[in-house]
C-alpha positions in Angstrom: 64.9 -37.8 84.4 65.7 -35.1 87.0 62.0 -32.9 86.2 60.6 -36.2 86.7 61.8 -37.1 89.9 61.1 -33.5 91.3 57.5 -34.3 90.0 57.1 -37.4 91.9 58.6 -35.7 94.9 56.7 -32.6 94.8 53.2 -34.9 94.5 54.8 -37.1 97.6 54.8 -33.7 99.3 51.2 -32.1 98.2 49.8 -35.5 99.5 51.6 -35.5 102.3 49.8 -32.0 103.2 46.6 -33.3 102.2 46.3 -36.1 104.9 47.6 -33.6 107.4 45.3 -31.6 106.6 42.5 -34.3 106.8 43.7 -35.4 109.8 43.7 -32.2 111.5 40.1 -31.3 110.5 39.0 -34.7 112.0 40.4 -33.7 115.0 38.8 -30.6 115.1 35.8 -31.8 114.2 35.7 -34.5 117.2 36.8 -32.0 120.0 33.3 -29.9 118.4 31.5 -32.9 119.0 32.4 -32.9 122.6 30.6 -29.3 123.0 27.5 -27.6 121.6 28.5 -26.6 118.1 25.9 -24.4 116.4 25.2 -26.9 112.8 23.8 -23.6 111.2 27.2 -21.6 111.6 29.3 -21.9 108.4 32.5 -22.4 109.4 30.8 -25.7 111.2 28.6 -26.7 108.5 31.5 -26.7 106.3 34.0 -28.8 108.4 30.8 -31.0 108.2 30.8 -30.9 104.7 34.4 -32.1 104.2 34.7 -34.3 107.1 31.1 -36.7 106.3 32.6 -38.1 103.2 35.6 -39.5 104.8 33.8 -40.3 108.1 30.9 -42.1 106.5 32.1 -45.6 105.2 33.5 -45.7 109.0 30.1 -45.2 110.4 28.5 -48.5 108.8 30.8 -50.4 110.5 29.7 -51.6 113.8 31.8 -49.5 115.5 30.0 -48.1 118.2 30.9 -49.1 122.2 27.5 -47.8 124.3 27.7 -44.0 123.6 31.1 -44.0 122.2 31.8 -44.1 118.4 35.0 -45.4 117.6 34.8 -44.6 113.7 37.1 -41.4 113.9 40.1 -43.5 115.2 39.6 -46.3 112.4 39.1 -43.3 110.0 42.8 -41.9 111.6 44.5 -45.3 111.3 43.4 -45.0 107.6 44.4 -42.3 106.5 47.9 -42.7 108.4 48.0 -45.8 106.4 47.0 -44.0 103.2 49.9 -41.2 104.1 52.4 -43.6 104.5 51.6 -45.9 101.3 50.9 -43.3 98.9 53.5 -40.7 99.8 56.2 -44.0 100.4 55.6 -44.8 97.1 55.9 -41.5 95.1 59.2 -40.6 97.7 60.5 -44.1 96.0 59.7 -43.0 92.3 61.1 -39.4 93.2 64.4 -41.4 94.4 64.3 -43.5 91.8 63.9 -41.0 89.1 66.6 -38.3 90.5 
């Protein structure tokens, strides 16, 4: 029961580092869209890349206020939400299971 535990906790962790990871590339990407970011450099067309998926069922909502789109902070509030359920949950198992 002990392996098992470690398992749970160890996924708890790797997800964990996952939505911080997420998080901080959502970040990054909004500070970019405050300047003139070049969409044909790599490094930009691939934060692009990874950041669209998780931005885009945000963007159908009517989020927008004028100029200002608000889908980046609902995205944030989800994935906090996401962090905290799914890594709550395996933390709980890992407990469980030590």
């Amino acid at each position: 029961m002990f392996v098992i535990g470690q398992i749970f906790s160890s996924l708890a962790f790797l997800f964990s580092m996952i939505f911080k990871v997420i998080y901080f590339l959502l970040v990054i990407r909004i500070v970019l869209s405050w300047f003139i970011a070049d969409s044909y450099n790599s490094t930009v067309s691939t934060l692009y890349a990874v950041t669209d998926p998780i931005l885009a069922p945000f963007r159908k909502l009517p989020l927008q206020i004028g100029g200002l789109d608000l889908s980046p902070i609902v995205a944030f509030l989800a994935i906090s939400f996401l962090d905290h359920f799914v890594v709550g949950i395996l933390t709980r198992l890992a407990i469980q299971f030590a």
